[in-house]
Backbone as CSV, one residue per row, in Angstrom:
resi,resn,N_x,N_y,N_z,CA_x,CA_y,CA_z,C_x,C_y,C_z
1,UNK,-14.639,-6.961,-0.125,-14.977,-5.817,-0.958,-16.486,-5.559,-0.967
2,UNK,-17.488,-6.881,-1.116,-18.627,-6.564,-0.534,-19.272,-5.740,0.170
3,UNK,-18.823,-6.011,1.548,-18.767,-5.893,3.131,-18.268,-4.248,2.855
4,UNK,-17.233,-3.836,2.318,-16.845,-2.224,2.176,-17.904,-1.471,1.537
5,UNK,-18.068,-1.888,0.227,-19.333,-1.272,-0.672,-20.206,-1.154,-0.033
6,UNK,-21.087,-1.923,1.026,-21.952,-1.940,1.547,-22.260,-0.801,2.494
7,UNK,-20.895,-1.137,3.068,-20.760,0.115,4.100,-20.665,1.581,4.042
8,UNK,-19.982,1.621,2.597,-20.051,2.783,1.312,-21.277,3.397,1.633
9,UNK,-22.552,2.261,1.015,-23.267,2.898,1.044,-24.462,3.315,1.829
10,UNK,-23.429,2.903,2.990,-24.821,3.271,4.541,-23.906,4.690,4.919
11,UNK,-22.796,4.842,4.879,-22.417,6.318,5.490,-21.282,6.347,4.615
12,UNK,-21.301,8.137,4.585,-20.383,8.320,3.874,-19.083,8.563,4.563
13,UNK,-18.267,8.054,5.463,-16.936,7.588,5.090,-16.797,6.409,6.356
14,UNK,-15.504,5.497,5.756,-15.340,4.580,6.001,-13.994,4.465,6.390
15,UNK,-13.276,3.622,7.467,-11.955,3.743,7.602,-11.992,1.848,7.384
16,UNK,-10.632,1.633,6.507,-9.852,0.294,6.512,-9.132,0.507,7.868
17,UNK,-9.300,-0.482,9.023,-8.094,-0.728,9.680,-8.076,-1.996,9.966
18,UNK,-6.826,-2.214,11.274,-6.247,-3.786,11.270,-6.603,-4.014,12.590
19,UNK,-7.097,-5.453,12.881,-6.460,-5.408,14.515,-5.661,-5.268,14.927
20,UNK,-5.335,-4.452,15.965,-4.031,-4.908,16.381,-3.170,-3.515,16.233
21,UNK,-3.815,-2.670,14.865,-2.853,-1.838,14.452,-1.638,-2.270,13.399
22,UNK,-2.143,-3.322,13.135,-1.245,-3.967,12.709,-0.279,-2.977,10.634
23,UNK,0.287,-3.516,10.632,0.999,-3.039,9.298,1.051,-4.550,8.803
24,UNK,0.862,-4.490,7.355,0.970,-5.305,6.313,0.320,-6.314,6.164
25,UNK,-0.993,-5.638,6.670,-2.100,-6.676,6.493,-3.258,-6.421,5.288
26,UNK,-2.549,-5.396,4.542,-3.491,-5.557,3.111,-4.446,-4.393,3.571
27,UNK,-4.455,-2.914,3.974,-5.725,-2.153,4.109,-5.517,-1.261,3.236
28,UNK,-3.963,-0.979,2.369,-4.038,-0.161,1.397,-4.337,-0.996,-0.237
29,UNK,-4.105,-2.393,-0.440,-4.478,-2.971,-1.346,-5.736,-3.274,-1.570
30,UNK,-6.653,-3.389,-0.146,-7.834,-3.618,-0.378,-8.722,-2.222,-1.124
31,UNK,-8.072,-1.224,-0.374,-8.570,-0.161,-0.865,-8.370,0.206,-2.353
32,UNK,-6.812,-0.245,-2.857,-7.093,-0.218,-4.352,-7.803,-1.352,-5.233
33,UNK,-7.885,-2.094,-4.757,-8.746,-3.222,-5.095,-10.076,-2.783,-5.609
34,UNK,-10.623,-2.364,-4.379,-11.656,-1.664,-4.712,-11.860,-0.399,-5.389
35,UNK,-11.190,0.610,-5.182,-11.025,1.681,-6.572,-10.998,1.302,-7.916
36,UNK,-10.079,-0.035,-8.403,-9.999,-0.110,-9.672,-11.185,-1.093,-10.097
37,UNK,-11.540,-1.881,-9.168,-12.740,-2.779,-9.547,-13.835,-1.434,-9.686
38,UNK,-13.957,-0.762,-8.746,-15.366,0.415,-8.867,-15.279,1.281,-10.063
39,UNK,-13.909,1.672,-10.061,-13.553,2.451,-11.626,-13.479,1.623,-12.905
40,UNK,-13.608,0.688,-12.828,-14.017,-0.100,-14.120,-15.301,-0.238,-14.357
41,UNK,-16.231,-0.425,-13.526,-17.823,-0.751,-13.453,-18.664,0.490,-13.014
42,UNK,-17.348,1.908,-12.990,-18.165,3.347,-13.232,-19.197,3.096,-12.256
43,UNK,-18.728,2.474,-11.317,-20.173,3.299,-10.094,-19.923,4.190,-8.767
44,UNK,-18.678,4.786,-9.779,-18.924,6.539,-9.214,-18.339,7.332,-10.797
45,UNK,-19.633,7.891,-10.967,-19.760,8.632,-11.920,-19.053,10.066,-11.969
46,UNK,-18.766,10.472,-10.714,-18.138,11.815,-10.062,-16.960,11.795,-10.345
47,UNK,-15.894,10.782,-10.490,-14.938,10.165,-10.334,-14.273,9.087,-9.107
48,UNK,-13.182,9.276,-9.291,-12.229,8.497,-7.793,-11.290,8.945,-8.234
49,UNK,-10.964,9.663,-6.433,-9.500,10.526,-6.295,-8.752,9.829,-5.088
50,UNK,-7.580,9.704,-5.774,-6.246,8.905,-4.499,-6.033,9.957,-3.997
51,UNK,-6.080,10.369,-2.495,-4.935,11.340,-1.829,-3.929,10.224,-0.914
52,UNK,-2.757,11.001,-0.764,-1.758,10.409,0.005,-1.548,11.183,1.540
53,UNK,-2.277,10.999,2.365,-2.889,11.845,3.561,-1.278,11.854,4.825
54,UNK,0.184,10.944,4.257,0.970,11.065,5.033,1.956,12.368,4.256
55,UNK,1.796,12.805,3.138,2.294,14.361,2.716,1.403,15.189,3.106
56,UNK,2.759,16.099,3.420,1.835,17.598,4.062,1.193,18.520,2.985
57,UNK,0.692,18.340,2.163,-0.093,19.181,1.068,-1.338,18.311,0.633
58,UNK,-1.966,18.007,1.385,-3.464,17.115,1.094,-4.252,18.269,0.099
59,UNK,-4.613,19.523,0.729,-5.326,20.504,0.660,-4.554,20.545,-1.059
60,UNK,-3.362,20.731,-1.226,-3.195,20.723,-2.704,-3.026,19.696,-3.429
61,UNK,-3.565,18.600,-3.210,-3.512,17.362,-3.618,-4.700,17.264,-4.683
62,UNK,-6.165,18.273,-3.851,-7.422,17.848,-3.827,-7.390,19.294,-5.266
63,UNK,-6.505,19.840,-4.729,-7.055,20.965,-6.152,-6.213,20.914,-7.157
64,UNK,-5.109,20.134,-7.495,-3.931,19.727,-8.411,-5.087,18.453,-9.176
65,UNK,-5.410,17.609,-7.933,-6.555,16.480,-9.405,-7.559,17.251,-9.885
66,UNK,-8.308,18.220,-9.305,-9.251,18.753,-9.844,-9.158,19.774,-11.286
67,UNK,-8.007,20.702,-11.253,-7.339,21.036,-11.689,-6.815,20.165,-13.615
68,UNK,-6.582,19.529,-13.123,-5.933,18.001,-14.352,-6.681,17.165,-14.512
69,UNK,-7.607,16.749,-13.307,-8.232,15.418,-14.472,-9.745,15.903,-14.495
70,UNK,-10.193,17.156,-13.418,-11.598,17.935,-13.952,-11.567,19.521,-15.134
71,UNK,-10.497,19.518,-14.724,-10.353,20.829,-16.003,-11.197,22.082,-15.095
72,UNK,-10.647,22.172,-14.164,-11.584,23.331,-12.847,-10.531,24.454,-13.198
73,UNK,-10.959,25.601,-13.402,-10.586,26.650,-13.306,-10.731,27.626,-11.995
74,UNK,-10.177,27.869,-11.207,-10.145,28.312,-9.997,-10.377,29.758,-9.885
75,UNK,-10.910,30.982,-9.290,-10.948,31.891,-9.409,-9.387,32.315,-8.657
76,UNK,-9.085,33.969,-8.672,-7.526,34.050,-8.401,-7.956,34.187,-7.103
77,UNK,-7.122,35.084,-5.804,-7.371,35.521,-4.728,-7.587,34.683,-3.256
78,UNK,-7.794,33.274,-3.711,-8.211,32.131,-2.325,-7.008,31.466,-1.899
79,UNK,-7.350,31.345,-0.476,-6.553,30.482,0.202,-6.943,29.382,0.057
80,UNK,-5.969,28.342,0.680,-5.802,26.914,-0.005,-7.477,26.209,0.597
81,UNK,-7.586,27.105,1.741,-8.704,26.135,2.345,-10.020,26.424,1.055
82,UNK,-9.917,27.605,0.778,-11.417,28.126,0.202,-10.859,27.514,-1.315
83,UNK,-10.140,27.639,-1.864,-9.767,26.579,-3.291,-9.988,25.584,-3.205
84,UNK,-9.856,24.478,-1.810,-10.811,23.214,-1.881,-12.149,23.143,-2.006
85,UNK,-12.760,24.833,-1.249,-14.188,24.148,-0.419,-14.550,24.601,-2.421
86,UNK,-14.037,25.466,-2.950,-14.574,26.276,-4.341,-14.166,24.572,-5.098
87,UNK,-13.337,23.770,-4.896,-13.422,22.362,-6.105,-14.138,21.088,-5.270
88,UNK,-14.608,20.983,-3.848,-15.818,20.437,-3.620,-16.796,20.786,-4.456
89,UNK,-17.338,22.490,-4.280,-18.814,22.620,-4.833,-18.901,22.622,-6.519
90,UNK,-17.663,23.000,-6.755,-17.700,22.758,-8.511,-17.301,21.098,-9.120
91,UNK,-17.380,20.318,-8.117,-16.984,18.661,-8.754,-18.113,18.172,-9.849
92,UNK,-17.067,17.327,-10.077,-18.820,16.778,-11.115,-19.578,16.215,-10.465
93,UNK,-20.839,16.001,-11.392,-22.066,15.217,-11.055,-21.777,13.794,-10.701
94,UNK,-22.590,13.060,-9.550,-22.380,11.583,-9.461,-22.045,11.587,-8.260
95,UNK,-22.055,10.284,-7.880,-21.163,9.596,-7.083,-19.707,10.116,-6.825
96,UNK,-19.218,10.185,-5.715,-17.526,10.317,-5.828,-16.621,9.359,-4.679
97,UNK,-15.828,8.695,-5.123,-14.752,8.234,-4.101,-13.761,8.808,-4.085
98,UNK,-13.412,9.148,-2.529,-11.917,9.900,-2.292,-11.576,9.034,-1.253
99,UNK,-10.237,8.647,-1.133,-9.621,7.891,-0.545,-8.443,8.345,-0.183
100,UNK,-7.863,8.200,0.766,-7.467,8.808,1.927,-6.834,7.899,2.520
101,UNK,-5.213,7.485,2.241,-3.843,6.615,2.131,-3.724,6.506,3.812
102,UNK,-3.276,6.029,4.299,-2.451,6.024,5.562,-2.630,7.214,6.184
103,UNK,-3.752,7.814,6.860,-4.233,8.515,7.791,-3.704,8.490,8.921
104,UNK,-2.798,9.565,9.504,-1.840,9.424,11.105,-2.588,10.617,12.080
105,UNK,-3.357,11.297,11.555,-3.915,12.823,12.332,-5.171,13.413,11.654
106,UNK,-6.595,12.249,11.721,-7.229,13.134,11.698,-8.085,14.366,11.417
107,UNK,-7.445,14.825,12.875,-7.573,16.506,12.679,-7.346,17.216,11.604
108,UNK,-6.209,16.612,11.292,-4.842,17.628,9.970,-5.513,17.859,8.901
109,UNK,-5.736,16.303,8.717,-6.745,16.452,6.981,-8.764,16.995,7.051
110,UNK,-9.012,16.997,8.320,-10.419,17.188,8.335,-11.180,18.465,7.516
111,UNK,-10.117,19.689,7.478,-10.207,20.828,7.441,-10.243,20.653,5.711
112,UNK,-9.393,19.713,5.016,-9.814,19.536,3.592,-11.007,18.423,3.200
113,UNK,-11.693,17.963,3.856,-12.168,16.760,3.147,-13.438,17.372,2.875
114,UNK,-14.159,16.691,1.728,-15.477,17.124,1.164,-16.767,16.999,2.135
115,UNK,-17.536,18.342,2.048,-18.620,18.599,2.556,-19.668,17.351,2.532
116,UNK,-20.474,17.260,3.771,-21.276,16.278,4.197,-22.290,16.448,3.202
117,UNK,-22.023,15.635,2.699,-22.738,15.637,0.910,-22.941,13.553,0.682
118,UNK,-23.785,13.365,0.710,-23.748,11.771,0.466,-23.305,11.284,-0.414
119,UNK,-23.354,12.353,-1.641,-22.734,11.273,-2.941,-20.706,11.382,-2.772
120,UNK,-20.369,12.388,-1.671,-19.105,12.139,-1.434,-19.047,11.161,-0.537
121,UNK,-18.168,9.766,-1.232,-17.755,8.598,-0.450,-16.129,8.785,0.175
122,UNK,-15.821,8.837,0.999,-14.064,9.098,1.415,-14.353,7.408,2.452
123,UNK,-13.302,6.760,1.958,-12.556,5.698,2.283,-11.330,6.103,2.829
124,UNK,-10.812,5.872,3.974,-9.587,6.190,4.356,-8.764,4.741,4.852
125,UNK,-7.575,4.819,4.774,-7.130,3.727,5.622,-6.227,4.000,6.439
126,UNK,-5.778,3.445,7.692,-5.377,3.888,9.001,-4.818,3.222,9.770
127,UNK,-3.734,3.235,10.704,-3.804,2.498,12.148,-4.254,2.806,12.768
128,UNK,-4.786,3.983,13.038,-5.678,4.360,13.919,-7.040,4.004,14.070
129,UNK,-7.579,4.516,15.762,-9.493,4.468,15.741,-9.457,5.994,15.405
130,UNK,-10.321,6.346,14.552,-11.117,7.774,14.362,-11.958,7.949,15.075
131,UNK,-12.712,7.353,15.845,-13.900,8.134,16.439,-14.898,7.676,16.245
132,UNK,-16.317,8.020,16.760,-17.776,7.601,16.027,-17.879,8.258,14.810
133,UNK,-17.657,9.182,14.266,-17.576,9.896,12.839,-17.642,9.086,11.685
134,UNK,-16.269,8.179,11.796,-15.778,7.159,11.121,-16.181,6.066,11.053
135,UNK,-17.516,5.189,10.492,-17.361,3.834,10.048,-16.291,2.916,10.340
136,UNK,-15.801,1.881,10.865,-15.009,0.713,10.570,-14.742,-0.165,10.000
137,UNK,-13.804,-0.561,9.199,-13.371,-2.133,8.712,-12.334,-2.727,9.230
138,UNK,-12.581,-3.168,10.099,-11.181,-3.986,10.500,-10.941,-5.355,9.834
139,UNK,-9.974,-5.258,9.284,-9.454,-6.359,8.600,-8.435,-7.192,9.360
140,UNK,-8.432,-8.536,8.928,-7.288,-9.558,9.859,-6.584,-10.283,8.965
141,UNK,-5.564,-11.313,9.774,-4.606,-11.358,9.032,-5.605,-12.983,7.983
142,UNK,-4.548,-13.601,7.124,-5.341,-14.624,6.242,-5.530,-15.753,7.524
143,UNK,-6.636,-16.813,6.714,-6.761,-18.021,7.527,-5.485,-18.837,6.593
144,UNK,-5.201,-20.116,7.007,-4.089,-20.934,6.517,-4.636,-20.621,4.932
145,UNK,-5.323,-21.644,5.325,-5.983,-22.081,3.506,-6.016,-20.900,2.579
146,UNK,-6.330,-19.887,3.101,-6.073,-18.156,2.202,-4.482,-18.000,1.809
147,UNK,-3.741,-17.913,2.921,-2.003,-17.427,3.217,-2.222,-18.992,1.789
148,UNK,-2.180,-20.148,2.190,-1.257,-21.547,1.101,-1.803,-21.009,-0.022
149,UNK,-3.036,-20.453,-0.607,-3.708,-20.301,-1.519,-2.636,-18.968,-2.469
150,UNK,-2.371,-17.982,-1.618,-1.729,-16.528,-2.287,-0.664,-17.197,-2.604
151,UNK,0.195,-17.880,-1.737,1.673,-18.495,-2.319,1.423,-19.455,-3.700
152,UNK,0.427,-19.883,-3.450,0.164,-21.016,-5.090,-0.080,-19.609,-5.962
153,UNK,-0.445,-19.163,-6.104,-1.113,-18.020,-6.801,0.540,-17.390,-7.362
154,UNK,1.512,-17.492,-6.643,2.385,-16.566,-7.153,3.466,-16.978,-7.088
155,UNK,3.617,-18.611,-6.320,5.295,-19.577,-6.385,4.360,-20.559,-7.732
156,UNK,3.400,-20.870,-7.856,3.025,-22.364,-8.323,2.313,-23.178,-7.359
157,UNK,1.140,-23.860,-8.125,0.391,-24.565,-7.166,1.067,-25.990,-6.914
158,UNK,1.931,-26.702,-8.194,2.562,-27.635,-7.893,3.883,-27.642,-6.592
159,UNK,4.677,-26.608,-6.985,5.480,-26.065,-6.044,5.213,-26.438,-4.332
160,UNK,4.082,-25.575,-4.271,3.375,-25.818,-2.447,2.981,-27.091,-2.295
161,UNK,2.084,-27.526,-3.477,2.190,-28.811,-2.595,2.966,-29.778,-2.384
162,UNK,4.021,-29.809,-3.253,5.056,-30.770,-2.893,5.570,-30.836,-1.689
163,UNK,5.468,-29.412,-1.178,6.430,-28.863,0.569,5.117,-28.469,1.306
164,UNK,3.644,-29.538,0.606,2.973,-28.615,2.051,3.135,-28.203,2.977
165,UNK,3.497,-29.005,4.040,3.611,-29.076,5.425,5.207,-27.885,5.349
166,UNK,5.657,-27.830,4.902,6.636,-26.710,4.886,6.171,-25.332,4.539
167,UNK,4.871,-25.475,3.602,4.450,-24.061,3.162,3.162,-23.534,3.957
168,UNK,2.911,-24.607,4.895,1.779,-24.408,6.154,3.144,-23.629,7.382
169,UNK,4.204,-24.453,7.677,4.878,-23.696,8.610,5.274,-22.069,8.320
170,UNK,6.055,-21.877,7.436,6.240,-20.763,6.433,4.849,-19.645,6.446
171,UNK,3.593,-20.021,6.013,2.936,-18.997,6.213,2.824,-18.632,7.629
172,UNK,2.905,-19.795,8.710,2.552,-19.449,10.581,3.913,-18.657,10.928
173,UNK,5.186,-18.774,10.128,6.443,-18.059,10.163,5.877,-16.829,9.955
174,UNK,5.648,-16.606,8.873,4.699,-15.127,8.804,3.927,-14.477,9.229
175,UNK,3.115,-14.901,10.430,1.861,-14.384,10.501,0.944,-14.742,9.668
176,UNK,0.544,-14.939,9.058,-0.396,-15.094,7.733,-0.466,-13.841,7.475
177,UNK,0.635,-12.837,7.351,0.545,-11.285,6.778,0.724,-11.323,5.054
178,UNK,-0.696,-11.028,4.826,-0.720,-11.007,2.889,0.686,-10.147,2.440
179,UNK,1.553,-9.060,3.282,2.414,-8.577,2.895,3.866,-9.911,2.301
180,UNK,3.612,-9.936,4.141,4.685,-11.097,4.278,4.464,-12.201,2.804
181,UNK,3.981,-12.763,2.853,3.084,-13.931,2.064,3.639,-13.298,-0.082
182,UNK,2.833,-12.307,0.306,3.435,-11.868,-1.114,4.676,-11.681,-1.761
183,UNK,5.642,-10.774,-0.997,7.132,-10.976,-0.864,7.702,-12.270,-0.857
184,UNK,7.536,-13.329,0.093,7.977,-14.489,-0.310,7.671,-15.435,-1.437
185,UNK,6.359,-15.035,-1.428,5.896,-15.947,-2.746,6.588,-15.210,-4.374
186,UNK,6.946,-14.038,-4.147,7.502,-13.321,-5.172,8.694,-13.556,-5.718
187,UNK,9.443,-13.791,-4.283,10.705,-14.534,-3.888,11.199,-16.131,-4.300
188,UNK,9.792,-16.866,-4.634,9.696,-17.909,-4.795,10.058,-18.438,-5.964
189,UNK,9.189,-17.430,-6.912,8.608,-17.201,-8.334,10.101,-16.855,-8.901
190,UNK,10.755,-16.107,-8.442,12.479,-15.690,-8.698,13.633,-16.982,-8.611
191,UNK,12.948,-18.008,-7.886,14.281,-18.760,-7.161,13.422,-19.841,-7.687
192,UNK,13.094,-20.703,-8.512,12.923,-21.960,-8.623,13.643,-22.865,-8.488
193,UNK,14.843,-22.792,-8.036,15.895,-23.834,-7.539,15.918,-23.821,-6.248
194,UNK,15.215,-23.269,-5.216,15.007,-23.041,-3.698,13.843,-23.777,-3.341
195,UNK,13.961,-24.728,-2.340,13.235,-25.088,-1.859,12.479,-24.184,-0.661
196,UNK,11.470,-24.713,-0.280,10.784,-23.816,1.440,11.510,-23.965,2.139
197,UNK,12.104,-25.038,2.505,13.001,-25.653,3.696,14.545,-24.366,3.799
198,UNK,14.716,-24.637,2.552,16.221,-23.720,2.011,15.625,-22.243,2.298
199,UNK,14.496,-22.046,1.941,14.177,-20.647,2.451,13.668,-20.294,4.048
200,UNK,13.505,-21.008,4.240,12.782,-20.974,5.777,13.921,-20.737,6.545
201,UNK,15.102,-21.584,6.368,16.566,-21.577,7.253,17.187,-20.227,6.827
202,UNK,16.867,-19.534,5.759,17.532,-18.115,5.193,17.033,-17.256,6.020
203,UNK,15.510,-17.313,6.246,15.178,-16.474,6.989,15.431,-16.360,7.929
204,UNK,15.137,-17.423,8.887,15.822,-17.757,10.194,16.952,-17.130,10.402
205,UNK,17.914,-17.443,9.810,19.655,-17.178,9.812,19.408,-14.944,9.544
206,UNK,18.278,-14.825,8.866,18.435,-12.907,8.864,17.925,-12.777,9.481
207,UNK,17.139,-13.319,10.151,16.413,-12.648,11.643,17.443,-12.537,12.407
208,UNK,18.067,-13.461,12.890,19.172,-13.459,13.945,20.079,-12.901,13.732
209,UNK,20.484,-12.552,12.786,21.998,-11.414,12.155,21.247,-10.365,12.617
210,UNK,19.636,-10.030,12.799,19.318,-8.750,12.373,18.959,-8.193,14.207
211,UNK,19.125,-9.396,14.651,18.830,-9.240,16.344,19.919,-8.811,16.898
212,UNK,21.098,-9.137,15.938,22.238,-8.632,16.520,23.047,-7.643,16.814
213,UNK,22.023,-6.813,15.826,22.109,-5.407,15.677,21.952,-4.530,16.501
214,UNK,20.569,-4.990,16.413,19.334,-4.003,17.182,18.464,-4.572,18.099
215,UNK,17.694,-4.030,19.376,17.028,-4.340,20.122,15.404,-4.462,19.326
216,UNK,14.835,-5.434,19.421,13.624,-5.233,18.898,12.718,-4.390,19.780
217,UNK,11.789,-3.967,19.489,10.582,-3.014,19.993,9.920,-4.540,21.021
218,UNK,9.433,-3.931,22.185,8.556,-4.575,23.056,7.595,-5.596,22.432
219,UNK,7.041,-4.651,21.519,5.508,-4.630,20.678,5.810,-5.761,19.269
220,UNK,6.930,-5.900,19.224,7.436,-6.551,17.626,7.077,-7.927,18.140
221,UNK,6.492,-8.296,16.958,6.173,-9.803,17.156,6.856,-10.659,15.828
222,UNK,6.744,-12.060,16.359,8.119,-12.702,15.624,7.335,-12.897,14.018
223,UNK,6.245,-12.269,13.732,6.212,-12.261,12.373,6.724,-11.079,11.542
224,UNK,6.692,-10.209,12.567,7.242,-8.766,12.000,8.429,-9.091,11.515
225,UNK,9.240,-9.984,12.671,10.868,-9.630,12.291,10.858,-11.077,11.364
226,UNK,10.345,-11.903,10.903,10.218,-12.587,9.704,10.018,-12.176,8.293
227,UNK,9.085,-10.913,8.598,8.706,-9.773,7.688,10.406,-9.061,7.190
228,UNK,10.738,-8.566,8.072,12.007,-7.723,7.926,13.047,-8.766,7.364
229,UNK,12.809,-10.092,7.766,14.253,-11.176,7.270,13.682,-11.192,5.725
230,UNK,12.222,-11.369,5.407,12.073,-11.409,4.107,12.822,-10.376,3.403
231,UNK,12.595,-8.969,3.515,12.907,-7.681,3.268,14.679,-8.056,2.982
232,UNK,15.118,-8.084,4.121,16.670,-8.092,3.803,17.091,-9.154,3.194
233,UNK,16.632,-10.638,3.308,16.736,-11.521,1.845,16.891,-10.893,0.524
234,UNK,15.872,-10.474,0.243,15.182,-9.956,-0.672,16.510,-9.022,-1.517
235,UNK,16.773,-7.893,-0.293,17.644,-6.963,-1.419,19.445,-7.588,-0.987
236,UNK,19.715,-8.461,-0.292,21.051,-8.995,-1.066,20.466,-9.939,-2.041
237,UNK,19.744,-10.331,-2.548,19.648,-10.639,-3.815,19.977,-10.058,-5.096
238,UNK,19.592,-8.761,-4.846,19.744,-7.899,-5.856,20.897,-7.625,-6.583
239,UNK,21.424,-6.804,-7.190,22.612,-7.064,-7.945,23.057,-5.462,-7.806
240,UNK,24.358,-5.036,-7.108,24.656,-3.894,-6.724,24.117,-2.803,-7.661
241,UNK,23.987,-2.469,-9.158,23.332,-1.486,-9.602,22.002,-1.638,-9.158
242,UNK,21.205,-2.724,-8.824,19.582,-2.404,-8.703,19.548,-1.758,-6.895
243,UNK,20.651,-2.271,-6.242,20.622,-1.485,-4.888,20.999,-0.461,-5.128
244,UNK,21.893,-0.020,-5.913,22.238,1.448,-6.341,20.718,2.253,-5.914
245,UNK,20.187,1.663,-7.245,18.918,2.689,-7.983,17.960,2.592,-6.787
246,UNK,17.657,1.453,-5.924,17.508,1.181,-4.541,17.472,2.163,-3.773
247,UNK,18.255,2.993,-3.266,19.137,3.785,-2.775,18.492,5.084,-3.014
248,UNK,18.376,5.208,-3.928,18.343,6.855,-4.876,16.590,6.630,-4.378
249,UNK,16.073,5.227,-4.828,14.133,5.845,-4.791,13.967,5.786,-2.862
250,UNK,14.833,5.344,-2.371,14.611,5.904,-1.375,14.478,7.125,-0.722
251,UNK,15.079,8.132,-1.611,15.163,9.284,-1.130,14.081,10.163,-1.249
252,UNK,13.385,9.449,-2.706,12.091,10.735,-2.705,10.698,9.999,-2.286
253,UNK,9.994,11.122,-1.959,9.001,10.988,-1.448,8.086,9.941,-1.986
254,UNK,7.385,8.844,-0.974,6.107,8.173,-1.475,5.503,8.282,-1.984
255,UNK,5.681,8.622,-4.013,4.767,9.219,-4.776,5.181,8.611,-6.038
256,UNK,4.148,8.998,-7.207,4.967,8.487,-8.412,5.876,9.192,-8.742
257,UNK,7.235,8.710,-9.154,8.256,9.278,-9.015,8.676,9.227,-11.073
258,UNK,8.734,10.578,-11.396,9.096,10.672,-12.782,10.739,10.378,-12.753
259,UNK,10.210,9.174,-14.305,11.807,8.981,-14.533,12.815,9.663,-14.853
260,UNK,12.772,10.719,-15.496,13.783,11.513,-15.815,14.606,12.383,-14.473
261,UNK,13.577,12.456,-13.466,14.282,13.093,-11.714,15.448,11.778,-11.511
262,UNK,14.971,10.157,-11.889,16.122,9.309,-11.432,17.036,9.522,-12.444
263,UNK,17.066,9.461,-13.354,18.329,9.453,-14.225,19.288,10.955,-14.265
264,UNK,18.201,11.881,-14.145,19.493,12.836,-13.479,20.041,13.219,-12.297
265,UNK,19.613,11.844,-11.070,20.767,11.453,-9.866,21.667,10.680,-9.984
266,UNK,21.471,9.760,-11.720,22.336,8.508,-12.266,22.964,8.489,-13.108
267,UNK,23.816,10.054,-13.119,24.089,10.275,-14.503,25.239,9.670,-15.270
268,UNK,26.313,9.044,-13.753,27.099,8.467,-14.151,26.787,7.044,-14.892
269,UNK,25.666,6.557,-14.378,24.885,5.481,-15.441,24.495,5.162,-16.708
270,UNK,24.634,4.586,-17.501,24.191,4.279,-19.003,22.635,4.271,-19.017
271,UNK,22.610,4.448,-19.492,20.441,5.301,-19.592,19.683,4.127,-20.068
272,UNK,20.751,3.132,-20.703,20.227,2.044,-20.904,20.127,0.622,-20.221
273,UNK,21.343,0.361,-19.381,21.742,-0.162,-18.070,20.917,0.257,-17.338
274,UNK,20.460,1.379,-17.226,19.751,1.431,-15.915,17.906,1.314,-15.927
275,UNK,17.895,1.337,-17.235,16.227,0.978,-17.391,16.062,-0.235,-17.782
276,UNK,17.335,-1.126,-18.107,17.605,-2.613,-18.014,17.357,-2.806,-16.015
277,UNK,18.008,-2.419,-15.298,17.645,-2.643,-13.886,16.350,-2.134,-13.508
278,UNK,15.919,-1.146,-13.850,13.961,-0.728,-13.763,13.409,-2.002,-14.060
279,UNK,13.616,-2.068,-14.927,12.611,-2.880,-15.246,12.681,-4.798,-14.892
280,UNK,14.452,-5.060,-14.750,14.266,-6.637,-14.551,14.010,-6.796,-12.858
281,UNK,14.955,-5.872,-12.268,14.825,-5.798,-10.995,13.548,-5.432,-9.786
């Protein structure tokens, strides 16, 4: 987070990426990491705005926050482009971070992002290279001692060490992917009657059901599909109403999703049953 701030403040924008291209190596957590640590210690006075750069309405993303959490009054008559460039030049005073989710094109969003203005900071995160334009962070996956450290953090520190040498294999099962790593350790924290060993052979055993399916990608490497055995562990665990409700948030879009849109896809559901599964599940 250092190392980002820093970079913050030599140019104004910055891309999180992975080697590799990788997925689930922590470039959208780092990025909130740092938003809520910076928005607590107010050193952007301008604000900090989340966009979600894989929906197609960025451009109204940027004038819906401005709109609600600046109180901007827009003149009538503009197109979407000139309603951004009109809540760039009317932002507040200060510093500003805009951040910029899972970036796939670029081009797409360039046409909205804030004028070459220094106190606008845009952080984006990406699989992609952007270009010389773009600053870099490439981030990698944990060292051991990091990966054993997150699992104590969220199974128990007594826990790991009893199965070191099981919770050293287990993270190299993973990749040392903080995704991976978190999910299981979450998994952990749920099952205190499971040993590593007992989980390690679970996984094993859904990878191979899951090979049986499907051809893996060229490119898939055996932490990915360790990743995915976590994943499908994970939801036969669940208890058929929480896959229900499962089911249903799959359908809408990667956003915060208001509760009252789920309960009137659940209507055959008890309103109370089902915010009993929100919330234990």
């Amino acid at each position: 987070m250092k190392r980002l701030h820093w970079l913050l403040q030599q140019t104004d924008r910055v891309a999180i990426t992975a080697i590799a291209d990788m997925g689930g190596i922590g470039k959208t957590e780092l990025a909130l990491q740092y938003a809520h640590f910076h928005y607590e210690q107010q050193s952007y006075e301008g604000g900090v705005c989340w966009l979600r750069a894989t929906a197609p309405d960025i451009g109204r993303q940027v004038v819906n926050f401005a709109k609600v959490q600046l109180q901007l009054e827009l003149p009538k008559g503009l197109d979407l482009k000139q309603e951004v460039a009109f809540c760039w030049q009317q932002w507040r005073d200060g510093d500003v971070l805009i951040l910029l989710d899972d970036v796939r094109d670029y081009d797409s969003i360039a046409p909205f992002l804030p004028p070459a203005d220094r106190r606008f900071k845009v952080l984006i995160t990406t699989r992609h290279r952007l270009g010389r334009s773009v600053q870099s962070l490439e981030i990698h996956v944990l060292t051991e001692a990091a990966a054993l450290e997150l699992l104590q953090e969220l199974a128990g520190a007594a826990r790991i060490q009893a199965e070191l040498q099981g919770a050293k294999s287990l993270c190299a099962q993973l990749g040392y992917l903080p995704l991976g790593l978190e999910l299981v350790g979450r998994f952990l924290a749920q099952k205190p009657d499971w040993s590593i060993a007992k989980l390690q052979q679970e996984l094993i055993k859904k990878r191979l059901d899951a090979r049986a399916f499907y051809r893996p990608e060229p490119a898939m490497t055996t932490s990915y599909e360790s990743l995915a055995a976590v994943v499908e562990l994970s939801w036969h665990e669940l208890t058929p109403a929480a896959q229900r409700l499962s089911y249903w948030l799959s359908v809408f879009a990667p956003t915060p999703i208001p509760w009252n849109l789920v309960k009137v896809c659940l209507v055959t559901m008890d309103a109370n049953d089902l915010k009993d599964v929100r919330d234990d599940e």
